[in-house]
N, C-alpha and C positions, 0 to 999 in steps of 0.2 A: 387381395394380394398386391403387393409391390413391386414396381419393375426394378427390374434386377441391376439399374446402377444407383440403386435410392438406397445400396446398404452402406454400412458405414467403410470407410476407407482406414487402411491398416497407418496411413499418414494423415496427418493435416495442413500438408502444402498443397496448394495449388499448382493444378499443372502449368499456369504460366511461369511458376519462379522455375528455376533451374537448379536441384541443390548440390552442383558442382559448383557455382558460383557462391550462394549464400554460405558455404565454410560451416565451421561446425560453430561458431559462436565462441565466446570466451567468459565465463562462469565468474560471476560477480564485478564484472568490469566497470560498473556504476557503480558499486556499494558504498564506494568511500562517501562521495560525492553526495548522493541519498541521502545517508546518514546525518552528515554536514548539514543538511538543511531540512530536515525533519525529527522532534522530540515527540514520542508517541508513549502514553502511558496509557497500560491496563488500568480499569476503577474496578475495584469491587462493585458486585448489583447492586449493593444498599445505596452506594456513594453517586453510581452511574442513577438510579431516582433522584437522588435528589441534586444534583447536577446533570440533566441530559444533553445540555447544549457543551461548546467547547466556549462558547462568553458565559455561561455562568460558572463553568470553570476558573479562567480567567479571574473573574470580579472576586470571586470567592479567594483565588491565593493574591490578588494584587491587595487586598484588605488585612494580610498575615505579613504583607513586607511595612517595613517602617518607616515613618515616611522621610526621613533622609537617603532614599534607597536602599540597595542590598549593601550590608555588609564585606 
């Protein structure tokens, strides 16, 4: 049996924060930012085989640009 303060708690703050101070947050307040500096593509399974790393990724579309750059 388990003593009785080992069940789960209806919060996940700790009692040292205060959540009168911590405010309610403000919902997507990074996203721009985020966004800006990350490009995140789904592979399909077949594709994600045979590309597993994000450098053979990489080699594989840097071989499909031409070599004057992109267009």
């Amino acid at each position: 049996m388990r003593p009785p303060d080992s069940r789960a708690r209806d919060d996940d703050v700790r009692d040292e924060y205060d959540p009168a101070v911590l405010g309610a947050g403000i919902r997507g307040k990074y996203l721009e930012r985020y966004r800006a500096g990350t490009n995140l593509v789904l592979l399909a399974p077949d594709v994600r085989k045979a590309f597993p790393t994000d450098e053979s990724v990489t080699q594989a579309l840097r071989s499909l640009i031409p070599r004057g750059g992109p267009s």
